[in-house]
N, C-alpha and C positions, 0 to 999 in steps of 0.2 A: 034729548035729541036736538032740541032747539038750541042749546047752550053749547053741542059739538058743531051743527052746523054755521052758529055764529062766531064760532071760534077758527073754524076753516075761511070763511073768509075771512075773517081779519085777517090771515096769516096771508092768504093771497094777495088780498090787497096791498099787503106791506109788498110783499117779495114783488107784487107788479109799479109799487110806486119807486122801491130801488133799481129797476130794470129804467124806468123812464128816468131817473135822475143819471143814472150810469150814459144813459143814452144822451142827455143833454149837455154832460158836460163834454163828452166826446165829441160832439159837434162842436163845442164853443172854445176845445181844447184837443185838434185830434192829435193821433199819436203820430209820432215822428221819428222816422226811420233814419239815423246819419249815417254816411260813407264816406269814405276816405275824399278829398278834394283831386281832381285831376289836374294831371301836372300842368302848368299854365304853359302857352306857346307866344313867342312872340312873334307877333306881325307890324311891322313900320313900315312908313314911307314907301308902300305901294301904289305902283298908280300916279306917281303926282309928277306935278312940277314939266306936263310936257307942254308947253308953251315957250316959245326961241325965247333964247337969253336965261333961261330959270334955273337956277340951282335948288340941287338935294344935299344936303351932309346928314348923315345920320347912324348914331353911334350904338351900342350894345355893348354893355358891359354883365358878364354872368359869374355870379359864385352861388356852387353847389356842394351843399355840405352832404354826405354819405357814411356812418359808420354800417359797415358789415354784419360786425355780431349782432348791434341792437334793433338796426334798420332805422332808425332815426335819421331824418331827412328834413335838410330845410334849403333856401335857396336867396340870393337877392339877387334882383336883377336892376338896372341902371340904363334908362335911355335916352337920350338925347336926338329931338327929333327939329332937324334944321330947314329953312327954308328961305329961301332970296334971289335976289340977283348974281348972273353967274359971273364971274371975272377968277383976277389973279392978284389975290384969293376971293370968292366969294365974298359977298356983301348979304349976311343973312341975321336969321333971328331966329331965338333956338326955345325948345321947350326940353328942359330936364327933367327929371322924373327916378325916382328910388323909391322900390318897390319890394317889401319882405312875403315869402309862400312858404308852407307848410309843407311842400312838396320839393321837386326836382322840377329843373326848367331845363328840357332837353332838346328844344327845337327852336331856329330862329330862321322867320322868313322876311326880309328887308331888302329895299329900293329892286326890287324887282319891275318890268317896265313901266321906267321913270326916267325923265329926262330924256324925252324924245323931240324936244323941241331943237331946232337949227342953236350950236351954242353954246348946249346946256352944261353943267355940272353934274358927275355924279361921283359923289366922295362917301362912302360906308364904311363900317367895318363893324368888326363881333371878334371882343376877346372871354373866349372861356376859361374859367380855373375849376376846376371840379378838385373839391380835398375830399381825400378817401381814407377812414380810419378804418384798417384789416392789411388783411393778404392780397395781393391780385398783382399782376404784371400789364402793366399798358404797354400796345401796340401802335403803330405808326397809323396816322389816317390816313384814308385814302381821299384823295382830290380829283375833282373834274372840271377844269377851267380851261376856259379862253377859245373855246370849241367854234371853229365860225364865227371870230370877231375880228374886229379889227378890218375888214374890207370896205369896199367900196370909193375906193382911189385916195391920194394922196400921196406925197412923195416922201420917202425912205420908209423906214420902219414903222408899222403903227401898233408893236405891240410890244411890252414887259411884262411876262409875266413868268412866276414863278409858284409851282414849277411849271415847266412845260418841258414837249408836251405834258398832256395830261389828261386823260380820258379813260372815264371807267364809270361804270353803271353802279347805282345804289352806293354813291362815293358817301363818305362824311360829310365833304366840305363839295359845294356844287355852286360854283360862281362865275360871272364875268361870259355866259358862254352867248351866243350870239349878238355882241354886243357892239359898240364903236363902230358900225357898218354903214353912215353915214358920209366919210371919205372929210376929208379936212387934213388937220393936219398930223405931223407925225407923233409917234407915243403916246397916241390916242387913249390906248387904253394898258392901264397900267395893277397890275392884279395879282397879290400874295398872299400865298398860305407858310407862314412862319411856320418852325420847326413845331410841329402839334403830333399829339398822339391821344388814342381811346382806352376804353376798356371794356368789356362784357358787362359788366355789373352796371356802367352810366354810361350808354352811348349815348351819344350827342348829333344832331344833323345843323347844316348853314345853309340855305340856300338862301342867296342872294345878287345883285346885278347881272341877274338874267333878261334877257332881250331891254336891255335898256341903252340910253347914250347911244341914240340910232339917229340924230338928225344932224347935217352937215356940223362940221365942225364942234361934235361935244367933246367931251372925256368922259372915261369910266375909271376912278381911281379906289383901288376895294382890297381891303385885307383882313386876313383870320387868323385869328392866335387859340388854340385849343391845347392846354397842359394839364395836367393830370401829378397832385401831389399826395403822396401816396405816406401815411402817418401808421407808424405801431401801434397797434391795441395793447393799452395797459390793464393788467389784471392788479385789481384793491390787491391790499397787502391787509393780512387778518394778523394785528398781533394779541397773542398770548397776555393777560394780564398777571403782572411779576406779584408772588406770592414772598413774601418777605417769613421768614423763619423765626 
């Protein structure tokens, strides 16, 4: 009886010193749950440069890769983020930057109120390529620009923009709208959305020189490029191996 009793605990014993070993390396090793990365956003040159005389340039470059069937997704993105004295042209100094994700990069928000200083410069842009291997039909994007800009005196014209009008809620592309309202001079504020289209499968959004280039005499010069290249899915070819007779 003494020999089954000693034999139960040993057995306890062990099964409670594997419990405490189980338990210590889990604290010094816990376990780790991965998920997918979320798709990165970009945000630049908000906020800045509103002191008279300053200029903003600041650029965005996006390639997003998409196959269909596989779901495989990857993205680079390219910014160049500028800063200086405003003239004709600017007098600045830039920070570049090339950036690879594992994801889609479907949002860019840039020079948003900036260059509110009497003077200022505000020059941005964002060109999109999304390559898409499958089936799909891209559509035309939708634009909302130049909404309430450009006032506040000056004499002839103080706005370019294309398109225009252009005003539409939950648009793609959402730029240049209260802007240039400082009064100076004419062509104040000059803002295009090149020939761009979306699709279902990768929408994309731009918001950018929104309420900015508000103080006498700035500019607001800002354009968006969004294409969509649409590639066949190849299926392997399986050959037969030749049986010789």
């Amino acid at each position: 009886m003494q020999n089954g009793t000693a034999s139960l605990w040993k057995r306890s014993a062990f099964v409670f010193g594997l419990f405490v070993a189980v338990a210590v390396l889990i604290g010094v090793h816990p376990l780790t749950t991965y998920a997918a990365p979320a798709s990165p956003a970009v945000n630049q040159c908000n906020g800045t440069d509103n002191v008279g005389g300053q200029a903003v340039v600041c650029d965005v470059t996006i390639t997003n890769n998409l196959n269909l069937a596989t779901g495989a997704v990857s993205s680079t993105v390219t910014t160049n983020d500028c800063h200086g004295a405003a003239g004709a042209p600017p007098v600045i100094t830039c920070i570049p930057l090339t950036q690879s994700f594992p994801t889609l990069t479907t949002s860019v928000t840039q020079c948003d109120g900036s260059g509110l200083g009497g003077g200022a410069n505000v020059i941005c842009s964002v060109t999109i390529l999304n390559i898409i291997t499958g089936t799909i039909t891209p559509t035309a994007a939708t634009v909302d620009q130049c909404v309430g800009s450009g006032t506040g005196g000056g004499g002839g014209s103080t706005m370019i923009c294309d398109p225009f009008p252009a005003s539409t809620t939950n648009a793609t592309v959402t730029q240049c709208n209260g802007s240039g309202n400082g009064g100076g001079g004419t062509i104040r504020v000059q803002c295009t959305v090149g020939p761009s289209t979306i699709t279902s499968a990768l929408p994309v959004t731009v918001d950018q020189c929104n309420g900015s280039g508000n103080g006498g005499g700035a500019t607001v010069t800002c354009t968006v490029s969004i294409r969509n290249t649409i590639l066949a899915s190849t299926t392997p070819v399986t050959r037969l191996p030749v049986v010789s007779g």
